[in-house]
C-alpha positions as CSV (number, residue, x, y, z in Angstrom):
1,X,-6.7,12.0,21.7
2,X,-3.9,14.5,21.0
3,X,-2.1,13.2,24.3
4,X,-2.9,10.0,24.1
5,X,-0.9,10.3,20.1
6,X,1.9,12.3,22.5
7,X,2.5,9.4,24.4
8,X,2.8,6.7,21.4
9,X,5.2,9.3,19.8
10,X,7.3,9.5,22.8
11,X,8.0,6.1,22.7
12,X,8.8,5.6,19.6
13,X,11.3,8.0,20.2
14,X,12.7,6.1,23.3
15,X,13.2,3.1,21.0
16,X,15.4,5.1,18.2
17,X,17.0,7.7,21.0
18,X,20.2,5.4,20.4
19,X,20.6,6.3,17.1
20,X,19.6,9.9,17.8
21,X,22.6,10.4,20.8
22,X,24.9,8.4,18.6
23,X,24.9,11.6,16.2
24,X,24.3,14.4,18.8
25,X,27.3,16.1,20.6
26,X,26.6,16.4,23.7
27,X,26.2,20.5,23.6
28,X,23.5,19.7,21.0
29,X,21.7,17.1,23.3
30,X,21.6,19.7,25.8
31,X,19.4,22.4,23.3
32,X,16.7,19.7,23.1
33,X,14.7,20.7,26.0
34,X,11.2,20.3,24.1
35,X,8.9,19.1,21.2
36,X,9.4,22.5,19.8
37,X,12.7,22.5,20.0
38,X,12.8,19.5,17.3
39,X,13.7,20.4,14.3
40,X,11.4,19.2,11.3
41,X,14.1,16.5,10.5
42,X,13.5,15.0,13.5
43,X,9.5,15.3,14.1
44,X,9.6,13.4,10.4
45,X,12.0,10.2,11.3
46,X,9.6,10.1,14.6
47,X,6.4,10.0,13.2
48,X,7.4,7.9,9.9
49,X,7.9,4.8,12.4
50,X,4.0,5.2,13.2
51,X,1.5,3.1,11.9
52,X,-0.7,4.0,9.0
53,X,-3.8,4.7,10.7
54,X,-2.2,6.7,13.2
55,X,-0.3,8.9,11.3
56,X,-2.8,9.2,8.4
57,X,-5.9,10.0,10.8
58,X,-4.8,11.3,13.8
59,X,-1.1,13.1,13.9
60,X,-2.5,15.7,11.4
61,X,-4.5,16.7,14.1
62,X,-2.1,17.9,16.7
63,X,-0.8,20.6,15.2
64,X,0.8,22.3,12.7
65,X,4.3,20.9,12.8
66,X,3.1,17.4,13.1
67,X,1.0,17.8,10.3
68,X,3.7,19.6,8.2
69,X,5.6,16.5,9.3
70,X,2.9,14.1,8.0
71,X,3.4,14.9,4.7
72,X,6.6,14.4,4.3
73,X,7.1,11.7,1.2
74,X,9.8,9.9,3.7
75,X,6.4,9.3,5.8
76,X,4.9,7.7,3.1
77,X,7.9,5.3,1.6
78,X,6.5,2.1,3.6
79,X,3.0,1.9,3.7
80,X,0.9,-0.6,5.8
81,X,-3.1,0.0,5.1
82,X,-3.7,-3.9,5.7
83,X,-2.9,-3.8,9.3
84,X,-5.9,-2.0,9.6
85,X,-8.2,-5.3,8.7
86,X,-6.0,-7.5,11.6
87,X,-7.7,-5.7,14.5
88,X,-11.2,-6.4,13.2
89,X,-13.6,-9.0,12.1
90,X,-14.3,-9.2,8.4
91,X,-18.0,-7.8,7.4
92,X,-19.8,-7.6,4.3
93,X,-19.4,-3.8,4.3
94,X,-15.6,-4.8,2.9
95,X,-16.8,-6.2,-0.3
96,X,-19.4,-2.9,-1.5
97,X,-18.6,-0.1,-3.8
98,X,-19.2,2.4,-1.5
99,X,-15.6,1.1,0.6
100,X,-13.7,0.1,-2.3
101,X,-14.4,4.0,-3.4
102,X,-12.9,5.0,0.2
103,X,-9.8,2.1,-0.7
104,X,-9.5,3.8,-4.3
105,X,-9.1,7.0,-2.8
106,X,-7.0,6.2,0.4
107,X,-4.2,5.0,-2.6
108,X,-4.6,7.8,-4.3
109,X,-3.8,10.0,-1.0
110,X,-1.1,8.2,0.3
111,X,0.9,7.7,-3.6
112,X,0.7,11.5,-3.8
113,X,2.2,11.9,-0.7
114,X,5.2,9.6,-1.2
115,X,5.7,12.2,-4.3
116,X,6.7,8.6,-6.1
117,X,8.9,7.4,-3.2
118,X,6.9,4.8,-2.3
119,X,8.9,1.2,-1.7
120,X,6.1,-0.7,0.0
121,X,2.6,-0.5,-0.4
122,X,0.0,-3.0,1.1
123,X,-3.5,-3.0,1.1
124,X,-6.9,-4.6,0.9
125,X,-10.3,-3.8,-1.1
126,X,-9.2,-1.6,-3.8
127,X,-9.7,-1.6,-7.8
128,X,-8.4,-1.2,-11.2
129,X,-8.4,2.2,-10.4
130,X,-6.3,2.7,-7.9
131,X,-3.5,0.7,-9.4
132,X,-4.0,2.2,-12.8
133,X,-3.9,5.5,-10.3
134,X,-0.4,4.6,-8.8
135,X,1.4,2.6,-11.5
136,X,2.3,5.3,-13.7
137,X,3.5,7.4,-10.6
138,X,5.5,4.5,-8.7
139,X,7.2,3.7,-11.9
140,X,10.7,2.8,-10.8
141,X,10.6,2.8,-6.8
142,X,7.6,-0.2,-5.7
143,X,9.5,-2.9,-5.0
144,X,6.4,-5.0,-2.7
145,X,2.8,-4.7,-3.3
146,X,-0.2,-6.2,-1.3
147,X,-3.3,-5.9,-2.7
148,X,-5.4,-9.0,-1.2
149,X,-8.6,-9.3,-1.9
150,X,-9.1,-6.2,-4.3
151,X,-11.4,-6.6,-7.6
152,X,-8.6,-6.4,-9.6
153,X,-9.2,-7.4,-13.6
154,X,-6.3,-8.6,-16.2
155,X,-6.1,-4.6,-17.2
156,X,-5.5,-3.5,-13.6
157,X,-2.5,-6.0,-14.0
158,X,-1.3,-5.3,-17.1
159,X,-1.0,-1.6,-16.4
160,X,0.8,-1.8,-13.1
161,X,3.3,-4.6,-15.2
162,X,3.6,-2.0,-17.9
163,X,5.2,0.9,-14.9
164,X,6.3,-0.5,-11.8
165,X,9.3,-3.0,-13.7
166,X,11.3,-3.2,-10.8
167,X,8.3,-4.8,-8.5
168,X,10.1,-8.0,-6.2
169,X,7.1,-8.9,-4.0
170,X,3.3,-9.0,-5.5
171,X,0.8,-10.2,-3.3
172,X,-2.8,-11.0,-5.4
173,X,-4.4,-13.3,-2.7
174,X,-8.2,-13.5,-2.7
175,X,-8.2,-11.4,-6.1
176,X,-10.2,-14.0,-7.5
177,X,-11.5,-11.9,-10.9
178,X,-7.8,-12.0,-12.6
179,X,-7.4,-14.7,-14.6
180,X,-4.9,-17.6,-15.2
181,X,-3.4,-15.8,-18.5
182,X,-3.3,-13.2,-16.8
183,X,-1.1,-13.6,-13.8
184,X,1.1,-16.0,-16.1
185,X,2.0,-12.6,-18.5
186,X,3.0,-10.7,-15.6
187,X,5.1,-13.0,-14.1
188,X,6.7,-13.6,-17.2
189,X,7.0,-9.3,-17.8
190,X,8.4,-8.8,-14.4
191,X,11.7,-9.6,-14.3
192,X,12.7,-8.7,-11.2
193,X,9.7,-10.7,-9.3
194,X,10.6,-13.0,-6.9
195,X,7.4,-13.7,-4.9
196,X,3.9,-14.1,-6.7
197,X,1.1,-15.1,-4.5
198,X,-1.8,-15.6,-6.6
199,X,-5.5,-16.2,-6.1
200,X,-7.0,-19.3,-5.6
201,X,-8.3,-19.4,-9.3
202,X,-11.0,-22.7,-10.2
203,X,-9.0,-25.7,-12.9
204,X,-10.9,-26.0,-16.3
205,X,-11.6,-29.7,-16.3
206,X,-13.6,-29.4,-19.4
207,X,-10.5,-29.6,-21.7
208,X,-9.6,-26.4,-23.3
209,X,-8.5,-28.2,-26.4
210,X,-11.6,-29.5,-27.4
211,X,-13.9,-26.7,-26.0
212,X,-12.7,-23.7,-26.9
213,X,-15.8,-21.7,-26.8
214,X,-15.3,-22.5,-22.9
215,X,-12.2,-20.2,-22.7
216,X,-13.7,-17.9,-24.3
217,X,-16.6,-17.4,-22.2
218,X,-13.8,-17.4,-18.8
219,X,-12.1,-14.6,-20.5
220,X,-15.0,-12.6,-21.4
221,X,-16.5,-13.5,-17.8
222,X,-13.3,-11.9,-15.9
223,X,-13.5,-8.5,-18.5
224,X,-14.4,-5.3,-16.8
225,X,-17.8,-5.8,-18.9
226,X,-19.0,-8.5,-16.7
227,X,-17.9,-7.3,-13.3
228,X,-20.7,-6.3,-11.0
């Protein structure tokens, strides 16, 4: 496994050597004879062009400078946990507690280590409580979040609106427990947004106007009380 890992790294290196030799004399070029002789500069700008799951399961396995490396908040400033649902066929085991818990805490991991650098962040299955988790800590910095198919509620929403102002991209698709109201107050409270894909959410055709009690019962149906 660790050589296999060796391998990917290596060419990811050959595909950003360019830029490498473009700032290395060639007396410095020449001092580069190994991994060890990288500098911790350098192992980070490799292994922060890695995808998710390899860099968050495997690299900190290696050893120590790769996993000293890892941690590094510039590893952690784009974050892709959703490509890790392309290479695999949906199962019911997506949509229990017991993996939205392992979501929750995924977020959690990853937002710490970006020590509130975090630009990017997409990913699938999570709750309220990983965005009320990361909003208040990716205050200024998110610019694009995914969170497809998560059990998100109205006060998930309405705390990540309250923090992360500066939020361009918000993808909600397949978050089907947020409401119309809702998603219409954070796009209004986002002034920055510029893409909102929301949730395929069902029309009222009962007439809001003359049944009332109707929207009440939606509102209270989409509450955190009512979520199984």
């Amino acid at each position: 496994g660790a050589w296999r890992l060796r391998v990917l790294v290596l060419s990811v290196c050959l595909s950003v050597s360019d830029f490498w030799c473009s700032d290395l004399t060639p007396m410095e070029g020449n001092n580069i004879t190994s991994w060890t002789d990288l500098t911790h500069e350098i192992h980070v700008e490799i292994l922060r062009r890695l995808r998710f799951q390899d860099l968050y399961l495997t690299v900190p396995l290696v050893c120590k400078a790769w996993r000293k490396a890892s941690v590094h908040p510039a590893c952690w400033a784009c974050v892709n946990m959703a490509e890790c649902f392309l290479c695999r066929e949906e199962t019911s085991r997506w949509w229990g507690g017991e993996f939205e818990t392992r979501m929750d805490y995924m977020v959690k991991v990853v937002v710490d280590r970006s020590c509130g650098s975090m630009r990017e962040l997409r990913t699938q299955h999570c709750s309220d409580l990983a965005l009320s988790y990361l909003a208040p800590r990716l205050t200024s910095n998110l610019k694009c979040l995914e969170v497809r198919n998560s059990k998100l509620t109205d006060y998930g929403l309405a705390s990540l609106v309250e923090n992360c102002v500066n939020l361009e991209y918000l993808d909600l698709m397949g978050c089907s427990n947020l409401t119309r109201r809702g998603l219409d107050q954070a796009a209004e409270k986002l002034k920055n947004l510029k893409t909102l894909l929301r949730p395929k959410i069902l029309d009222n055709h009962l007439g809001l106007a003359r049944y009332g009690h109707w929207q009440l019962y939606d509102d209270r149906f989409h509450s955190s009380i009512f979520q199984f």
